[in-house]
C-alpha positions as CSV (number, residue, x, y, z in Angstrom):
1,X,85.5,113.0,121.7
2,X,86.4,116.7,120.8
3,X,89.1,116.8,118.2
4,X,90.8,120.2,117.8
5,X,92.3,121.3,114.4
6,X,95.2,123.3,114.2
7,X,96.9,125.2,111.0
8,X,99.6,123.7,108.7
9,X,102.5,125.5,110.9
10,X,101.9,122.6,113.5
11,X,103.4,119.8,111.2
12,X,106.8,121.5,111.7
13,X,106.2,122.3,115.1
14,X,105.6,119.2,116.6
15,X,108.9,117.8,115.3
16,X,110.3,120.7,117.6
17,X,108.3,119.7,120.6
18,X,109.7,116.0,120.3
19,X,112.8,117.1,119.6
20,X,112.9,119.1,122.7
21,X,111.1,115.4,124.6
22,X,114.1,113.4,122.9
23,X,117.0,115.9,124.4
24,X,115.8,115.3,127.9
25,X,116.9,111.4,127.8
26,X,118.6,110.8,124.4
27,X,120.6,108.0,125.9
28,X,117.2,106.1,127.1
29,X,115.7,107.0,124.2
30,X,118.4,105.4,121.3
31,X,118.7,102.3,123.8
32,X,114.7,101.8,123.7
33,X,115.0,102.1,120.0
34,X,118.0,99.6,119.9
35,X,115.8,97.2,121.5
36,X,112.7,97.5,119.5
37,X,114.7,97.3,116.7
38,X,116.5,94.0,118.0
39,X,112.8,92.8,118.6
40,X,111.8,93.8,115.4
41,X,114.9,91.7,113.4
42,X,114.9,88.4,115.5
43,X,110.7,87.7,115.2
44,X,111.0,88.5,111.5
45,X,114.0,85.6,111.2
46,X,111.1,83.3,112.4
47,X,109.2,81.8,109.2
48,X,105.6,83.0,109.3
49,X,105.4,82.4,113.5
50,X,107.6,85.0,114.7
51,X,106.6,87.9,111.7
52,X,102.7,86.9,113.2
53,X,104.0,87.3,116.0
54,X,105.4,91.0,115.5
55,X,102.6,92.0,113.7
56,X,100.3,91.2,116.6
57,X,102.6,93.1,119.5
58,X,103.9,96.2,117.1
59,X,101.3,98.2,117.9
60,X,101.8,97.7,122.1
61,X,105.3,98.2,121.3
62,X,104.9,101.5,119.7
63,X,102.6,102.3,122.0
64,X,104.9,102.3,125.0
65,X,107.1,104.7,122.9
66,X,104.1,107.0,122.9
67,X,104.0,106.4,126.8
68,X,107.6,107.3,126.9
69,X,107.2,110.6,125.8
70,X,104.1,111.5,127.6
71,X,106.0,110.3,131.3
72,X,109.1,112.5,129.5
73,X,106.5,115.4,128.6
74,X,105.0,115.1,132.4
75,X,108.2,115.5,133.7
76,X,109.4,112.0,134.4
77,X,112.3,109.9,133.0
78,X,112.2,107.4,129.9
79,X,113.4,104.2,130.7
80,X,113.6,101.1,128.6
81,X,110.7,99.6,130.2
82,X,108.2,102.5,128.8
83,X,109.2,100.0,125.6
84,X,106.8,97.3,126.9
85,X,104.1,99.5,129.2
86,X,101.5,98.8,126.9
87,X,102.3,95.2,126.7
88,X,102.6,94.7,130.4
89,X,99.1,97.1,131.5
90,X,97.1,94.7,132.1
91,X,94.3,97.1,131.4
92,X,95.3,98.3,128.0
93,X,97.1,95.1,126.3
94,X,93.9,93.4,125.2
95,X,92.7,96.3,123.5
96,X,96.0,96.9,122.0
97,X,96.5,93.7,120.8
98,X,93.0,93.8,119.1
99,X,94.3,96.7,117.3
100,X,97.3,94.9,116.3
101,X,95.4,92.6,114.9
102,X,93.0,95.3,112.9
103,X,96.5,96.9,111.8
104,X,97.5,93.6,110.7
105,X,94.3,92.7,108.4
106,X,94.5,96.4,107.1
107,X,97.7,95.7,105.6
108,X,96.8,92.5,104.3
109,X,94.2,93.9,102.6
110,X,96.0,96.4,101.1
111,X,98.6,94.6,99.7
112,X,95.9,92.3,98.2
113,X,94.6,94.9,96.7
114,X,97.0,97.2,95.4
115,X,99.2,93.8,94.3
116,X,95.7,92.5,92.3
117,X,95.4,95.7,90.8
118,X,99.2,96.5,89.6
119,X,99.3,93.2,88.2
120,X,95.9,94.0,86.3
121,X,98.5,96.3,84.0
122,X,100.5,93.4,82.9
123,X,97.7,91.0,82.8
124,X,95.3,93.4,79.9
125,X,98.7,94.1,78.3
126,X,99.4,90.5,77.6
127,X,95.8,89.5,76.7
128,X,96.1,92.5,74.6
129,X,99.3,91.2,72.5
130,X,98.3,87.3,72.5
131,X,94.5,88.8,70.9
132,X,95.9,91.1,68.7
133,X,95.4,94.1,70.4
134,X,97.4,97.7,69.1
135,X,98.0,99.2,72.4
136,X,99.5,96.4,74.8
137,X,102.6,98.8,75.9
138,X,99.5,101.7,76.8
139,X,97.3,99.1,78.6
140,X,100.5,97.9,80.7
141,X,100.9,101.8,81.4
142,X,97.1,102.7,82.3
143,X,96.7,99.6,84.4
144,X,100.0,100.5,86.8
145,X,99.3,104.3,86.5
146,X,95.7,103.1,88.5
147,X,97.3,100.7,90.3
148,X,99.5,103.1,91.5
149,X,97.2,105.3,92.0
150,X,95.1,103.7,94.4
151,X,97.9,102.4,96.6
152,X,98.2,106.0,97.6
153,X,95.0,106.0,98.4
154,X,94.6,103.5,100.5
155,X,97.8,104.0,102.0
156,X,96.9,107.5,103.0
157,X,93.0,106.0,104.2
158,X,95.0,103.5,106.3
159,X,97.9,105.5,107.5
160,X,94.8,108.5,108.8
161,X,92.6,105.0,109.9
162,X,95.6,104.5,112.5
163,X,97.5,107.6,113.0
164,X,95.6,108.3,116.2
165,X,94.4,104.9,117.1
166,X,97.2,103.8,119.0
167,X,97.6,106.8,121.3
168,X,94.0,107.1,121.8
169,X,93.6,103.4,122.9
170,X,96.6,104.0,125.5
171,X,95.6,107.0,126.6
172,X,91.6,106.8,127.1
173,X,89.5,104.2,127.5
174,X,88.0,103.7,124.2
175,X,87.5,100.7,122.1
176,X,89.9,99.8,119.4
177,X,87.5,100.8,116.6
178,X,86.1,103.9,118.0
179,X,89.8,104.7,118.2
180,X,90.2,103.5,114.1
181,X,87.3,106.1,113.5
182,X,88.2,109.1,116.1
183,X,91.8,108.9,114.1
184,X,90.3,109.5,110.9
185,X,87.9,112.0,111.8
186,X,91.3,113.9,113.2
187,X,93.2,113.2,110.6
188,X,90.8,114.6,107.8
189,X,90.3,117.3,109.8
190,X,94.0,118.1,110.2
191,X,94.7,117.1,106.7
192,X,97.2,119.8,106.0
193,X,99.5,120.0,109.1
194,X,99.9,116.0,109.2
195,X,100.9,115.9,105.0
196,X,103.9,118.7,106.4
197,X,104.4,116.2,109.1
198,X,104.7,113.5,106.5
199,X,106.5,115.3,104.3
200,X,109.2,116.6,106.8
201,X,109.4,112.7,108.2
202,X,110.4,111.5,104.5
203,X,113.5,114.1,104.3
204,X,114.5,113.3,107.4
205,X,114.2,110.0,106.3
206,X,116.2,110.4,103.7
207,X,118.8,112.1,105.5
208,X,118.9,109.6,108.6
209,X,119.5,106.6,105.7
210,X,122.5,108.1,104.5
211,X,125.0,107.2,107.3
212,X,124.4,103.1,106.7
213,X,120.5,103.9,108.6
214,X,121.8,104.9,112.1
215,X,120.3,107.9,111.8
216,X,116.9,106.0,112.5
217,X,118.1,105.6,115.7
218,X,117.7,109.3,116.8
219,X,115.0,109.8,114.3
220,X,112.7,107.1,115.0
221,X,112.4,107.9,119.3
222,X,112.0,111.7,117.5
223,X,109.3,111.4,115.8
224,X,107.5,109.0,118.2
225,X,107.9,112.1,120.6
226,X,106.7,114.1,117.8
227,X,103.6,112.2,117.4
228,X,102.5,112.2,120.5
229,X,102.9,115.9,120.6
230,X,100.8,115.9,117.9
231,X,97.8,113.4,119.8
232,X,98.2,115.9,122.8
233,X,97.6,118.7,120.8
234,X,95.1,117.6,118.9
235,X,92.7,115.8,121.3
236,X,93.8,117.6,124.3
């Protein structure tokens, strides 16, 4: 699949473009976010179950955000039910689900991980006191420094693994893990524009937490549209 790479300028841009999608149907588009949100909060009050449950069907959900903004960017209207397209296409919900499920183990995996290797700080430091050791305060230091460390790592080889994964399994008819590798491929490729992307995301972020969160609820439908501006532009 040919993946285009564009110059750093793009990371900004393509908060502009969903900007401009968002504007064309705010109201649709903070309602949709209402209800994913509402989704998101009642699963995850279900012990184990319901949080499985979530962690299976996030993917389809976000997924039908993506949709939103293409049917916006193709000149059609969001509606609530773009929320659940990739859930309801028949064609595209097994697939989608299946990358749930990779998204799901990812995760898992990477808090194993990173938690195993955090708590390997600790762990030399106290061996290092109960034997004697000098240096238990510098061990304790060194292990979460690398612990650290490689949780942004990982995070960054997961967060590049998926970026593109979900779009590209709605949108085309690839397989869930040809998706997981075209996504990474793009995302190394467009290393540069998508850390501005990040890095714009977190000070909105930070901005849209500071009245009690609602920000998040133009900021999350924003960036969605953003994102897929950036899969459009990218693979298109």
């Amino acid at each position: 699949m040919p993946i285009n790479t564009v110059d750093a300028g793009q990371g900004l841009a393509w908060f502009t473009e969903g900007w401009k999608l968002f504007v064309k149907s705010p109201g649709m588009w903070i309602v949709s976010t209402i209800v994913f949100f509402a989704i998101a909060v009642v699963l995850s009050l279900i012990p184990l179950l319901g949080q499985l449950i979530l962690g299976l069907i996030v993917v389809a959900l976000i997924a039908g955000f993506l949709n939103g903004a293409k049917t916006v960017d193709e000149g059609g209207e969001m509606t609530v039910g773009a929320l659940f397209s990739g859930l309801s296409d028949s064609t595209k919900r097994g697939r989608l689900l299946i990358l749930g499920v990779l998204l799901l183990v990812a995760e898992i995996i990477f808090a194993v991980v990173v938690g195993a290797s955090m708590m390997s700080g600790p762990m030399s430091a106290g061996m290092g006191g109960a034997m004697g050791g000098e240096m238990p305060a510098i061990q304790f230091g060194m292990g979460m420094f690398v612990g650290l460390l490689l949780g942004l790592v990982l995070l960054a080889v997961l967060l590049m693994a998926f970026m593109y994964a979900t779009p590209l399994v709605m949108f085309t008819d690839v397989d869930p893990i040809a998706a997981i590798k075209s996504s990474f491929d793009a995302s190394l490729k467009n290393f540069l524009p998508l850390l501005i992307f990040g890095i714009i995301y977190v000070i909105l972020a930070v901005v849209a937490a500071i009245p009690f969160g609602l920000g998040f609820l133009v900021l999350f439908p924003v960036t969605a549209c953003a994102w897929y501006c950036s899969y459009k532009t990218i693979f298109q």
